[in-house]
KELUMVEX-274036 format. One record per residue: residue in three letters; x, y, z of N, C-alpha, C in turn. Coordinates in steps of 0.001 Angstrom, whole numbers, padded with zeros to 6 digits, always signed. Layout:
N
ALAXYZXYZXYZ...
END
This chain:
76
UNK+189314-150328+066832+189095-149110+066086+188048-148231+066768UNK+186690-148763+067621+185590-148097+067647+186497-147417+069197UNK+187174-148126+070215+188080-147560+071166+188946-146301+070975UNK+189675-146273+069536+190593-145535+069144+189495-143990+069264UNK+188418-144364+067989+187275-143066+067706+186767-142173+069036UNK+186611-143015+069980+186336-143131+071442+186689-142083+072390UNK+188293-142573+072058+189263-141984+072739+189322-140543+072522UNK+189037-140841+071096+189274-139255+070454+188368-138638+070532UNK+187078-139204+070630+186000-138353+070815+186111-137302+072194UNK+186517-138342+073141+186536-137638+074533+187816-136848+075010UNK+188581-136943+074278+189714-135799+073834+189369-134740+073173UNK+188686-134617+072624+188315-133343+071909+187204-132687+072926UNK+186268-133158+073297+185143-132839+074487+186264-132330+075798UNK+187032-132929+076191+187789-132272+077152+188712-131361+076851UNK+189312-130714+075758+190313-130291+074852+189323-128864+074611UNK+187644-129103+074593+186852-127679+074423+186546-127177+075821UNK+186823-127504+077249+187071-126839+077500+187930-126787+078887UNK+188503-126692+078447+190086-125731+079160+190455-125118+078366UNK+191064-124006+079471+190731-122674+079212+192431-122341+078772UNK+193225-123676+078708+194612-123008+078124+194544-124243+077537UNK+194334-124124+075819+195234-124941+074786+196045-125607+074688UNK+197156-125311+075333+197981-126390+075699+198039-127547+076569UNK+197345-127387+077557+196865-128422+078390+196754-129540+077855UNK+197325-130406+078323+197324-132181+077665+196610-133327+078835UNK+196114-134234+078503+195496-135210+079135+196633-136347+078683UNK+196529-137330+080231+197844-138671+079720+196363-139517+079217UNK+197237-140160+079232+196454-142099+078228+195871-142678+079064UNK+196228-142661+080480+195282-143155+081499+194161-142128+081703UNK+194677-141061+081772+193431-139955+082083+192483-140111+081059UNK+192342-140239+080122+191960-140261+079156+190938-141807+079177UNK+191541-142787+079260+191073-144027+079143+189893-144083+080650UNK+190442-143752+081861+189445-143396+082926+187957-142535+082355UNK+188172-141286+081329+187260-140395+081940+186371-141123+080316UNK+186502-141802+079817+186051-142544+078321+185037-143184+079602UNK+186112-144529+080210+185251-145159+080896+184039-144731+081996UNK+184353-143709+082837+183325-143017+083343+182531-142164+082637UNK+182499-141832+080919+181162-141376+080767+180559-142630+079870UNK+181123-143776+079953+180183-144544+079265+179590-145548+080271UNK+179730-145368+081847+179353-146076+082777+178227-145073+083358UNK+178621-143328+082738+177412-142586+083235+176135-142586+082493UNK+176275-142899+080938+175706-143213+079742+174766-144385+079563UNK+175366-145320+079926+174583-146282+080609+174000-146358+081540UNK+174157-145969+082510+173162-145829+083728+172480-144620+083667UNK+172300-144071+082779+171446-142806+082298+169934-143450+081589UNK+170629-144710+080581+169589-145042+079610+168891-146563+081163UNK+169626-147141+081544+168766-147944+082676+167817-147140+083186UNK+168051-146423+083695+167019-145061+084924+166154-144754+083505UNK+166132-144776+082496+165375-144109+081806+164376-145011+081290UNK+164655-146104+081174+163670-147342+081220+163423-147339+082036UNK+163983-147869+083542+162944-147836+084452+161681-147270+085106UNK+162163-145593+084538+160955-144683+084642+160102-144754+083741UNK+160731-144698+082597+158963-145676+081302+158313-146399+081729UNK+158933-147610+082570+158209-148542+082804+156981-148218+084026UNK+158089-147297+084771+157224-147397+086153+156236-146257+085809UNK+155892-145461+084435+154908-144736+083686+154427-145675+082893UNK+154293-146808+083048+153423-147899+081883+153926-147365+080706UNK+155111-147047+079990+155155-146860+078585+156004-147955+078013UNK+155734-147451+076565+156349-148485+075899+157720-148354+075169UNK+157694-146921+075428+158913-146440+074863+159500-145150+075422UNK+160621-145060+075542+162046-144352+076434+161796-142860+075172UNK+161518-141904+076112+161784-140450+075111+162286-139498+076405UNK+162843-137906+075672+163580-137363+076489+163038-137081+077596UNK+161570-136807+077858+160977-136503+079279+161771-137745+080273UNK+161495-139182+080137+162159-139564+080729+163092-139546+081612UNK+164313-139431+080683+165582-139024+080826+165445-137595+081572UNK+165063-136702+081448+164752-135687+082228+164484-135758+083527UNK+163683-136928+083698+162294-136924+084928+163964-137823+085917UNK+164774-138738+085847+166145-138995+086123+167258-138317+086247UNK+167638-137485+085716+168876-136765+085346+169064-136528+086799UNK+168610-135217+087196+168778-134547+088156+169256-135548+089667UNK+168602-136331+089848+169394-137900+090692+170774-138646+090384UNK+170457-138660+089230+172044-139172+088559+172882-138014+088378UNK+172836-137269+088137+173517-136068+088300+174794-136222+089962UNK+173479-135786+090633+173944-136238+092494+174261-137460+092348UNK+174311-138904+091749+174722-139577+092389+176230-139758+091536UNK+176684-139013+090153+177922-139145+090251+178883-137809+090329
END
């Protein structure tokens, strides 16, 4: 079920934007680009601990994630 929600979530995110409505995504396309943003998602929140850490903190907030992005960005 949480796959199905998933699916649909990232159907609708790709569905806002292209720029013609009709445009359809297949089931593989679909199942690929799920899996590559939850492999980018995750390695978003790793890099984001690691930089807490390597700032002695104790806890992950958006500077973080900020102070990363721009690397992960370039590296996918």
């Amino acid at each position: 079920m949480a796959k199905a929600a998933g699916l649909e979530l990232v159907s609708k995110l790709l569905q806002m934007h292209f720029k013609d409505s009709k445009t359809k995504v297949s089931g593989d396309a679909l199942r690929l680009m799920a899996e590559l943003l939850t492999i980018f998602v995750v390695e978003a929140a790793i890099r984001s601990v690691r930089q807490a850490q390597a700032e002695d903190l104790a806890l992950v907030d958006v500077d973080q994630l900020e102070k990363v992005l721009p690397q992960l960005l370039l590296d996918f």
